[in-house]
C-alpha positions in Angstrom: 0.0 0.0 0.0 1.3 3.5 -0.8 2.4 5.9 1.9 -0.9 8.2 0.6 -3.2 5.3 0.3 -1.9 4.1 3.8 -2.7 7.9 5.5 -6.4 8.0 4.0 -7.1 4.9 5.0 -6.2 5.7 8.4 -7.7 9.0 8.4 -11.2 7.1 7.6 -10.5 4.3 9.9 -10.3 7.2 12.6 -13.4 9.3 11.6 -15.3 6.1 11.6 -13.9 4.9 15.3 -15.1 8.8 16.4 -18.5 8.4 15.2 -18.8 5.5 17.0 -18.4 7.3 20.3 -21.4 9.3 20.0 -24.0 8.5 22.5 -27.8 8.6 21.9 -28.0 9.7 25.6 -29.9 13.4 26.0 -27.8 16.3 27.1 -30.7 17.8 28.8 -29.7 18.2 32.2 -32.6 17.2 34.8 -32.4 17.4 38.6 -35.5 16.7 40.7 -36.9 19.7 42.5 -38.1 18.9 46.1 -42.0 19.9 46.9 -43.4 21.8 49.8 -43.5 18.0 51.3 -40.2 17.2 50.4 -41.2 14.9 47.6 -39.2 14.8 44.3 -40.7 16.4 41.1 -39.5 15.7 37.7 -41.4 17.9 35.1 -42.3 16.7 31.7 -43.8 18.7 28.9 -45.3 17.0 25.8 -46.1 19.1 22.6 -47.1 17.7 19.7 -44.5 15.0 18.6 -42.1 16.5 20.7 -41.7 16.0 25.2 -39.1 17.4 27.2 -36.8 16.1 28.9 -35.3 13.5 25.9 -33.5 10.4 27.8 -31.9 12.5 31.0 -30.7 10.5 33.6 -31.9 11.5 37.0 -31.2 10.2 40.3 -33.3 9.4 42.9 -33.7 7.2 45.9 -34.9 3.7 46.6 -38.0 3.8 48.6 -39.0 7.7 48.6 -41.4 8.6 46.1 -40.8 11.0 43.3 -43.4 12.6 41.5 -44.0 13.3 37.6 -46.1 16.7 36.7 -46.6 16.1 33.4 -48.1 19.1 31.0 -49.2 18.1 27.9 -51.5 19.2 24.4 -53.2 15.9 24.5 -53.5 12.8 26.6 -51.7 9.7 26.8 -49.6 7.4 29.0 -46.4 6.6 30.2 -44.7 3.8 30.7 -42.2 2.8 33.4 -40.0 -0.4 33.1 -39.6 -1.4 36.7 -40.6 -4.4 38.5 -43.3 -4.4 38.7 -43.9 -2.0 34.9 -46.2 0.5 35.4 -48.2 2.0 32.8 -49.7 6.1 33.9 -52.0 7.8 32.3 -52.0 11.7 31.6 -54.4 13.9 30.1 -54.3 17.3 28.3 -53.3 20.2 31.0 -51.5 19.0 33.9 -51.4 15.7 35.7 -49.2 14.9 38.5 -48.5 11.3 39.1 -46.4 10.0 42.1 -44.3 7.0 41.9 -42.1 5.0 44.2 -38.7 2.5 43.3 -37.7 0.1 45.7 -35.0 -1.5 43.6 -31.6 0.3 42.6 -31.0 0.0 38.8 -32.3 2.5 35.9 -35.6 2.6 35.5 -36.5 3.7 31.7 -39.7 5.8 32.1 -41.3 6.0 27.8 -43.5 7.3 25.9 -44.5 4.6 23.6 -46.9 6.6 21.2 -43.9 9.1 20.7 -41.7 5.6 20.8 -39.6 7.8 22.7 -37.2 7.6 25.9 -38.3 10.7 28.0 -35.9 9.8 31.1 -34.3 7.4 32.9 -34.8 7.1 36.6 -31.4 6.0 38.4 -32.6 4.5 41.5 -29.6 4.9 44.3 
């Protein structure tokens, strides 16, 4: 192989190692604000095809409940992929719905209609 052939195979051998370290994971940075009772809130908007957060990771703790005000255009359910999975419904406006994970791990919470990963509950 020449010495030019040699140095543009390498130069696409490296841009295709670098776009394999992308990650799908969201950038959107999510922390849980703390109710007047001390409870965890995560907010999640939906409009249209679109909800916020996109696949943050946010940590919580095993055994205290953490709760999910959800504002959205139109109804429709989450799901979260725990043990047991649980499957909450929203409607148009706001809804709050309060969850709690005994078991550390992620927990993905989705939006299955979107076929979307809205965020991924690190249980500590």
């Amino acid at each position: 192989m020449s010495r030019v052939s040699h140095l543009c195979f390498s130069a696409l051998l490296a841009l295709v190692l670098l776009a394999g370290c992308g990650s799908d994971e969201s950038t959107d940075e999510v922390t849980p604000k703390k109710d007047d009772s001390g409870v965890a809130t995560i907010d999640i908007t939906f409009e249209g095809d679109t909800v916020k957060p996109q696949g943050a990771r946010v940590e919580v703790v095993a055994g205290e409940p953490v709760k999910l005000r959800i504002d959205a255009d139109q109804g429709g359910e989450l799901h979260v992929h725990s043990s047991p999975e649980q499957e909450l419904e929203y409607s148009a406006g706001t809804t709050e719905q309060t969850i709690t994970l005994d078991q550390p791990g992620v927990v993905d919470v989705e939006s299955h209609d979107l076929e979307q990963l809205v965020v991924q509950l690190e249980v500590r």
